[in-house]
N, C-alpha and C positions, 0 to 999 in steps of 0.2 A: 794207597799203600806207599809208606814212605822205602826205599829200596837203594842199598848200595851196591855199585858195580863195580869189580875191581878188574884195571884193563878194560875199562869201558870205550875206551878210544880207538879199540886195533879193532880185526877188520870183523870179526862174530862181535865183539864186547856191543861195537855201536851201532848194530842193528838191532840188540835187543834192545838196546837204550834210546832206538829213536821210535821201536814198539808199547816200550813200556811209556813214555812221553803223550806217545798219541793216544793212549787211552786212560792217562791222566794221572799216573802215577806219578808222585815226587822220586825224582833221582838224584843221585849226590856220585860220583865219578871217582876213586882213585885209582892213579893209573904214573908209571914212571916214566912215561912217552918214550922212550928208549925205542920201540915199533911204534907206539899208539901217535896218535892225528888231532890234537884237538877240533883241527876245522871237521873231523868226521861229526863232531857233537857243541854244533853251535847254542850256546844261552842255559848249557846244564853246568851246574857246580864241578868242578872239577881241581882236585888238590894233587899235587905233585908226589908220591912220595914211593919207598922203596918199602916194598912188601917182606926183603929179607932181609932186612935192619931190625937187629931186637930194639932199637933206641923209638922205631916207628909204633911200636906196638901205643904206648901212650897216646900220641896221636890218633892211632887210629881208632882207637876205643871213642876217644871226645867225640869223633866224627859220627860213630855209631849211633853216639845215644838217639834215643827217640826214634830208631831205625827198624825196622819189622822185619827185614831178610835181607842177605847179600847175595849174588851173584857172582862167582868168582870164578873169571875166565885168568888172571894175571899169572901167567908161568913162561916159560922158554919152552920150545917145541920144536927145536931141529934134533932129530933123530943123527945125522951125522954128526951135529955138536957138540953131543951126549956122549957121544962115545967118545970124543976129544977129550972132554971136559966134565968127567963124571959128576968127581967132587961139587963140584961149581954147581951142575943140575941141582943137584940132593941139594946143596943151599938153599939156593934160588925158589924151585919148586915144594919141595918138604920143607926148610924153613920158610918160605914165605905163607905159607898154609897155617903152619902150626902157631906164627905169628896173628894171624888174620883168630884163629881160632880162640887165642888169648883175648885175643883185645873181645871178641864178639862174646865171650862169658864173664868180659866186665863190665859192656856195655851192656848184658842179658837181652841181645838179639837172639833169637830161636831158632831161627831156620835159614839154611844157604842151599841152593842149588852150585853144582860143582863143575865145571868144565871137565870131565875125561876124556878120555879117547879110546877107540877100539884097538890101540895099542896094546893095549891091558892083554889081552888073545894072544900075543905073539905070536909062534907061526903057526895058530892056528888055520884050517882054511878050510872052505868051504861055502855051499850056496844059500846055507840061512844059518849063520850062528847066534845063538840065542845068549840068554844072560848067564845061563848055567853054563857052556864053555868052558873047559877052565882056562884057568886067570895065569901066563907064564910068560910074563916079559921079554924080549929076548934084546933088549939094550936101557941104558941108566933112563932116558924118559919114559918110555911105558912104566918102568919100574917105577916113577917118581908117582906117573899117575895111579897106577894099585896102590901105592902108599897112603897117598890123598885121600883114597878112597877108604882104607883101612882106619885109619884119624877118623873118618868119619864115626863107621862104627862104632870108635872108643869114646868119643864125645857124644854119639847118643848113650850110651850105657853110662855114660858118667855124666853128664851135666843134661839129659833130656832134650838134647838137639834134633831136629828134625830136619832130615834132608835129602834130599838125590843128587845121582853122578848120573850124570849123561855122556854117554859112551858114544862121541861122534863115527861117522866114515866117512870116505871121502866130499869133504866140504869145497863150494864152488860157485859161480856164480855171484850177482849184486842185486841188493835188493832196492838200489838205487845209485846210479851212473856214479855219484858224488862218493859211495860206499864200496868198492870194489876190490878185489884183494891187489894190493899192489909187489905181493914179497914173491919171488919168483922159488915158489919151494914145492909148489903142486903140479899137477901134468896140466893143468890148464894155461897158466901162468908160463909154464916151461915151454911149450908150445905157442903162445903167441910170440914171447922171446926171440925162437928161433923166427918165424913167419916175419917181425920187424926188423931182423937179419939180415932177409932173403934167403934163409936156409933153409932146408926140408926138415919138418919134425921129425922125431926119432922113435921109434917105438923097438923096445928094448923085450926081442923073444918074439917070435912067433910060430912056436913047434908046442906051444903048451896043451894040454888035452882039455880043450874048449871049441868052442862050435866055429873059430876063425882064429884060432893059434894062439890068441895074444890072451895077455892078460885080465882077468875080469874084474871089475870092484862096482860097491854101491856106491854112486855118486849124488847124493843133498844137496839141494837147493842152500844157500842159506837164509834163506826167508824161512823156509818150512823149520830148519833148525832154530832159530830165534824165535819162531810161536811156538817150538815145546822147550823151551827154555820160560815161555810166559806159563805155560798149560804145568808145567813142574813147579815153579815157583805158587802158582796156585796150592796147588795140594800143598805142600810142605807148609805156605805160611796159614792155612787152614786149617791143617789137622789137630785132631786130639789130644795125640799121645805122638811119642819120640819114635821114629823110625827112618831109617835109611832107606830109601828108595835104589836104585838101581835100572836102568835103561839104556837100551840101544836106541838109539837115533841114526836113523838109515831109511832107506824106500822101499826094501825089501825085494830091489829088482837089480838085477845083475846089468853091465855094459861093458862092452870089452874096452880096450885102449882102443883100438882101430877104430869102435863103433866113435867116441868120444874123436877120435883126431877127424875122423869123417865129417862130424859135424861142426868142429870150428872150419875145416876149411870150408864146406858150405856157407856156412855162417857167412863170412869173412869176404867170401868172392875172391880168395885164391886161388891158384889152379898148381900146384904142386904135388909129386908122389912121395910120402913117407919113407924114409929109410928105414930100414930093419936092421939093428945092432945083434951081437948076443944079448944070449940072458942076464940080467945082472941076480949076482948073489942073492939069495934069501928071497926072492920075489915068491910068492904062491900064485898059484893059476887064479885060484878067485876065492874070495874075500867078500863075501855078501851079508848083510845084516838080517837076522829073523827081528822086524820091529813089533810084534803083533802084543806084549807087555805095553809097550808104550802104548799102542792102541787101546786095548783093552782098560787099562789104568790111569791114561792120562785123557783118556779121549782125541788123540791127538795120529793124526796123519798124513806123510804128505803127498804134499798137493802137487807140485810143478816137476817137467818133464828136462829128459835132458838137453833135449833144445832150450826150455825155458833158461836151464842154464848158461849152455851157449852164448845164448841170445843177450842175454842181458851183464855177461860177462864181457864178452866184444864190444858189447855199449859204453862201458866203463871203460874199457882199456882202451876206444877209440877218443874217450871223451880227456883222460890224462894225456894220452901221447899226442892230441891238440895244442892241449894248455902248455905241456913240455917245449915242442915247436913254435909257440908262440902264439 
């Protein structure tokens, strides 16, 4: 399957793209490195370019031709930044989609798989939320991502597009030392931060009404997320007839903050006690994913545990702040 990735370089893009690689797929890469890594995706095609430039869209149709489905991770995704910088999102994200979408109904590619987020929930909460939740953003990037999602629908009813959104949760972990999130914007990432410090992590509440105060969420391997990113892109560039898909991507198993900081300091062979701050604003007690559609539909489940994450996240972070020091 010939497949383009867009944002194939940042730190989900190039795990599916060194999945899709090893089982022998043609990959073609664009990506405006502004986050993305070329070294994450050594000997793949890879073009430069900006996804929310109307001037791109030409280019990026040439680049399609002959191409069977896209992959479209390329957006901005700081939720604090969003709210700075509404407008700029809606560009970035909604025009760089709608751009992508152009060029992909002149190239007559048929099918993309969508990067979303469990965003799309806003505050919703709870210990298994399903696809049917409603959809109520509560700042301009979820928003961006329902939108994305809604494009979709209107280009399957208008041009026969086939496709799904994959609705992540908390993503983490490396699915190889060299691939590891380096953007310090998740509690894992936030956490080693302080730990190379010498500070004690922080964990923010612990009066919430959960079995150990703090807060709960479903936290993803991202290995397992990049095989249903392969097992979605399956169905869509197979199927029939035109349809949007929809899915949650999650374990379906809850972990508190605590249980999560317990395990990097184990991990780690630190010996420090977390500090406990207030609550911060809009936090929910728990946030857990019902994945059993993806199951069911995708055939697809995951595998690795939150140690696995741990584990292989600390491997990476040990392996950069090496090469950093010299």
């Amino acid at each position: 399957m010939r497949v383009l990735v867009t944002g194939g370089a940042g730190y989900i893009g190039s795990h599916v793209v060194r999945l899709l690689r090893d089982r022998g797929d043609d990959v073609t890469i664009v990506d405006d490195l502004e986050t993305g890594d070329p070294g994450r995706v050594p000997g793949v095609d890879l073009i430069s370019l900006r996804l929310d430039d109307t001037a791109a869209i030409d280019t990026l149709a040439a680049t399609l031709a002959g191409h069977d489905a896209v992959i479209h991770f390329a957006a901005r995704k700081r939720v604090d930044e969003s709210v700075r910088r509404p407008a700029w999102y809606y560009q970035q994200n909604v025009g760089g989609m709608a751009n992508l979408l152009l060029a992909m109904e002149a190239a007559d590619v048929p099918a993309l798989v969508f990067s979303s987020s469990a965003a799309v929930y806003g505050a919703a909460a709870g210990e298994r939320l399903d696809e049917s939740t409603p959809t109520v953003p509560i700042n301009p990037y979820g928003r961006t991502k329902l939108i994305g999602e809604q494009m979709l629908d209107e280009a399957r009813a208008a041009t026969g597009l086939r496709a799904a959104s994959l609705r992540y949760f908390n993503v983490a972990g490396a699915g190889r030392p060299e691939l590891g999130d380096t953007a310090v914007l998740n509690l894992v990432p936030m956490v080693f931060e302080k730990l190379d410090q010498g500070l004690a992590p922080v964990i923010f509440g612990d009066d919430y009404p959960t079995p150990d105060g703090t807060c709960v969420r479903d936290y993803i391997h991202v290995t397992d997320l990049a095989e249903a990113h392969l097992a979605a892109l399956d169905l869509v560039a197979r199927a029939d007839e035109p349809r949007h898909h929809v899915f949650n991507i999650g374990t379906g198993r809850g972990s508190s903050v605590r249980e999560m900081v317990d395990m990097i300091l184990e991990v780690s062979g630190i010996d420090i006690e977390p500090v406990v701050a207030p609550r911060r604003a809009g936090d929910p007690a728990a946030v857990v994913a019902d994945p059993a559609r993806a199951r069911d539909e995708l055939g697809w489940t995951a595998r690795l545990t939150l140690r696995d994450i741990v584990e292989s996240a600390w491997e990476s972070h040990t392996r950069f702040a090496n090469a950093a020091n010299g």
